[in-house]
MDTraj code that builds the backbone (N, CA, C; nanometers):
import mdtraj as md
import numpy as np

residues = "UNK UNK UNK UNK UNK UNK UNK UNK UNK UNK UNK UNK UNK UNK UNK UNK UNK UNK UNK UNK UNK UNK UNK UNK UNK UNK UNK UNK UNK UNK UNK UNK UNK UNK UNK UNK UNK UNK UNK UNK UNK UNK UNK UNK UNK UNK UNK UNK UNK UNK UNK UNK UNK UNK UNK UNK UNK UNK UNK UNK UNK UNK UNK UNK UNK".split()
xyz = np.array([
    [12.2739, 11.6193, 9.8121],
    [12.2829, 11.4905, 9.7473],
    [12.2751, 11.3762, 9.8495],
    [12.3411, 11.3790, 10.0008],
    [12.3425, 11.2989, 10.0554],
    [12.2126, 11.2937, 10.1070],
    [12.1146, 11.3960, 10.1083],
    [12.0280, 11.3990, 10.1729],
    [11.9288, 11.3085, 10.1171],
    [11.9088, 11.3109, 9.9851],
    [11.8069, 11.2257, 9.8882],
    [11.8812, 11.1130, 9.8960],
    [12.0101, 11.0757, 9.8966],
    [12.0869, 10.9266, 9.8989],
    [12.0162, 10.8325, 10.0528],
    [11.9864, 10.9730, 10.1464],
    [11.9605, 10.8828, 10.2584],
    [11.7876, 10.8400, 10.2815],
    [11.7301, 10.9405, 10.2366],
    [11.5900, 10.9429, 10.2333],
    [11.5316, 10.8152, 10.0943],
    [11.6304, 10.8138, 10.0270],
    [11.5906, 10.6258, 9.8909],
    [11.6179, 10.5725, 9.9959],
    [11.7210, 10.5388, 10.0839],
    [11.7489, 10.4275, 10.1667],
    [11.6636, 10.4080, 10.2714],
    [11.6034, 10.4845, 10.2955],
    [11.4945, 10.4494, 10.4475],
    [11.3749, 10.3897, 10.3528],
    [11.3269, 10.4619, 10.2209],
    [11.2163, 10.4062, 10.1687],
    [11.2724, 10.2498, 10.1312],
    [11.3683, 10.2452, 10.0619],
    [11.4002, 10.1205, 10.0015],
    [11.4264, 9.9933, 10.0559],
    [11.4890, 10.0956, 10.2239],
    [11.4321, 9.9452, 10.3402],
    [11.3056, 9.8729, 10.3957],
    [11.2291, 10.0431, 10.3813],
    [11.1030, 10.0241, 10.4254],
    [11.0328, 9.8675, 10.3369],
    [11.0574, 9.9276, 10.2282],
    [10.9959, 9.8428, 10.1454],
    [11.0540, 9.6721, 10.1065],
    [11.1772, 9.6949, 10.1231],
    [11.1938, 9.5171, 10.1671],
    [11.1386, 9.4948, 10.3290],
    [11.1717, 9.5245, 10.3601],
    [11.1028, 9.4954, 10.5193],
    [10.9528, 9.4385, 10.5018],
    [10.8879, 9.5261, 10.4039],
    [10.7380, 9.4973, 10.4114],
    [10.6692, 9.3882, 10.2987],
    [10.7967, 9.3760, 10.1975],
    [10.8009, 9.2663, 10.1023],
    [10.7805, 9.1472, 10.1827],
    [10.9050, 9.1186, 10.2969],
    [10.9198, 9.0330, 10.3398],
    [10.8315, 9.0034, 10.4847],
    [10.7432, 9.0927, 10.5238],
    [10.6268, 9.0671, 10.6091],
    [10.6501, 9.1424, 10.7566],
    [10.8211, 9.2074, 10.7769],
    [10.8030, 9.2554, 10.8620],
    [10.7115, 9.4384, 10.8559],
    [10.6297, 9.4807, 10.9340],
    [10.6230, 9.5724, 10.9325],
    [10.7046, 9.7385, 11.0026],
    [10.6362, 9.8339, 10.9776],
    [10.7521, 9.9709, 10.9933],
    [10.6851, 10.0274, 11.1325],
    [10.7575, 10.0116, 11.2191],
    [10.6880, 10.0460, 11.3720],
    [10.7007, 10.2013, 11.3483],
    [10.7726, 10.2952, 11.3109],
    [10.7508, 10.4242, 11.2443],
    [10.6712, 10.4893, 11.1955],
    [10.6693, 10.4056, 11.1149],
    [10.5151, 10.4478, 11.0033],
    [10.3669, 10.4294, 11.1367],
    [10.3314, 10.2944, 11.1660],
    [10.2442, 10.2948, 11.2998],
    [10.2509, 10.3887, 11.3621],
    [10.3694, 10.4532, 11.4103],
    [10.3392, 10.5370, 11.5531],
    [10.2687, 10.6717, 11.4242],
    [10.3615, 10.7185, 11.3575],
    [10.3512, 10.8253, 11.2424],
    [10.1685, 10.7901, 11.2399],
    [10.1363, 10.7375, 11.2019],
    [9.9795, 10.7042, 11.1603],
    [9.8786, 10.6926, 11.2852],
    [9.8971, 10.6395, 11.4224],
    [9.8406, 10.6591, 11.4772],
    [9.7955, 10.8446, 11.5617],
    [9.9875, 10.8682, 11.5312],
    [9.9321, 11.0393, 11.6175],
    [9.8655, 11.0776, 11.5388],
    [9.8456, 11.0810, 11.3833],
    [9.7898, 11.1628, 11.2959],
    [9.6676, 11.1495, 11.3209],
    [9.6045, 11.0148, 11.2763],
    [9.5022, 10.9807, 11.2566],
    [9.4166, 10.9254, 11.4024],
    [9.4855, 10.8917, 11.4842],
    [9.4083, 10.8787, 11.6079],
    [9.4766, 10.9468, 11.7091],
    [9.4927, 11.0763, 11.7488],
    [9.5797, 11.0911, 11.7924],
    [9.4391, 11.0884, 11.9745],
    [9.3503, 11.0710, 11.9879],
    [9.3529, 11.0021, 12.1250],
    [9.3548, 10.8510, 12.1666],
    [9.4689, 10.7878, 12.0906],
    [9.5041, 10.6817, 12.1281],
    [9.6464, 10.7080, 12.1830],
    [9.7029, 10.5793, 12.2209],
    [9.8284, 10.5938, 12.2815],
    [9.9194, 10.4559, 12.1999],
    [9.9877, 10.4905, 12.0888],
    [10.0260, 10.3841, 12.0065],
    [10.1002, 10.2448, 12.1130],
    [10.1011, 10.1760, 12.0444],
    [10.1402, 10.0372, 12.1401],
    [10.3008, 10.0406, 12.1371],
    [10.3293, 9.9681, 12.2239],
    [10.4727, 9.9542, 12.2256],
    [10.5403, 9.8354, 12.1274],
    [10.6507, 9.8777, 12.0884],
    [10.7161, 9.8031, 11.9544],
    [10.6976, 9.6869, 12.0022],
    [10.7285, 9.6316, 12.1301],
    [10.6955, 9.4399, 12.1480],
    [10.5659, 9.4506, 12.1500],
    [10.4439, 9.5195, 12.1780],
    [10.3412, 9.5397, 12.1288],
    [10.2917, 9.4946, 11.9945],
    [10.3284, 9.5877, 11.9281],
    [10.3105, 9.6069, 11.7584],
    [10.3803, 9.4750, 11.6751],
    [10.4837, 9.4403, 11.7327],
    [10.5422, 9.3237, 11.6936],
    [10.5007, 9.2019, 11.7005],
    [10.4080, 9.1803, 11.8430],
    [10.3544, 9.0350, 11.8416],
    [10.2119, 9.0651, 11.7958],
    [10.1232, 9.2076, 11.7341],
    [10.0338, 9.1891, 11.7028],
    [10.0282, 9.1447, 11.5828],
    [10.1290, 9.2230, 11.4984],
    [10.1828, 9.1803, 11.3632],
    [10.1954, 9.0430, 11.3491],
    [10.2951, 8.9907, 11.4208],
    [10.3084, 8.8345, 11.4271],
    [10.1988, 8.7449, 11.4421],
    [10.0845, 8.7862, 11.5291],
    [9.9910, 8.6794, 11.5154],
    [9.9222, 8.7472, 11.4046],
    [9.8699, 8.8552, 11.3551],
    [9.7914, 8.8669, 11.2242],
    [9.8361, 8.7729, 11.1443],
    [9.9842, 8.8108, 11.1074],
    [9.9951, 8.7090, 10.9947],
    [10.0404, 8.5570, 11.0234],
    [10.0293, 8.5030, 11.0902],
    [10.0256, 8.3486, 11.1343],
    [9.9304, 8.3070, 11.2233],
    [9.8083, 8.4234, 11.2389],
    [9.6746, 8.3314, 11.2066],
    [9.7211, 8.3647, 11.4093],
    [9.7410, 8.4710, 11.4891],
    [9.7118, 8.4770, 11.5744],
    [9.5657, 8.5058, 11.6137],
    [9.5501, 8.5628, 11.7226],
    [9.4009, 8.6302, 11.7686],
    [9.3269, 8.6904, 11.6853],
    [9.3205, 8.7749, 11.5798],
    [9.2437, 8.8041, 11.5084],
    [9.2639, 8.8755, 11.3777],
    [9.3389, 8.9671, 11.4090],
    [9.3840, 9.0378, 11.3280],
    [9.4232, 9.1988, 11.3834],
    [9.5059, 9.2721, 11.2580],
    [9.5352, 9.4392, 11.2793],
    [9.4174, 9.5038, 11.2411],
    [9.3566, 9.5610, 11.3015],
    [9.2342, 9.6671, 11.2605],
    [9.2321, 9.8281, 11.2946],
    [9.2621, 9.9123, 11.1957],
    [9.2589, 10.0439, 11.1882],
    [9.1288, 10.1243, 11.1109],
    [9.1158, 10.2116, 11.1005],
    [9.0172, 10.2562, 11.0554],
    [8.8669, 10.2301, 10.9853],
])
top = md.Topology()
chain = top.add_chain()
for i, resn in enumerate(residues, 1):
    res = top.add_residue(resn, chain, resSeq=i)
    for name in ("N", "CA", "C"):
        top.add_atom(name, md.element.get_by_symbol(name[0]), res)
traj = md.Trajectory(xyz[None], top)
């Protein structure tokens, strides 16, 4: 029981987090080994200021696949 109590709570943060524009540096790393795994995912202050300028109109944008 606690186990499903804790696994709603990681989704249910996930998902305000992403309501509110921050993104899930988890999910990124999770998605890059899968799907690119000869890359070397960026580091969270990485991922964080790329995020940040995507959405306030930094350098260009996030581009994956």
């Amino acid at each position: 029981m606690f186990d499903s109590i804790a696994k709603a709570g990681k989704y249910l943060g996930q998902a305000a987090k992403l309501m509110v524009g921050i993104p899930d540096y988890d999910t990124y790393v999770q998605h890059i080994k899968l799907t690119h795994p000869e890359q070397t995912p960026m580091t969270y202050e990485e991922f964080f200021k790329e995020r940040q300028d995507s959405r306030y109109g930094g350098k260009g944008g996030f581009k994956c696949c």
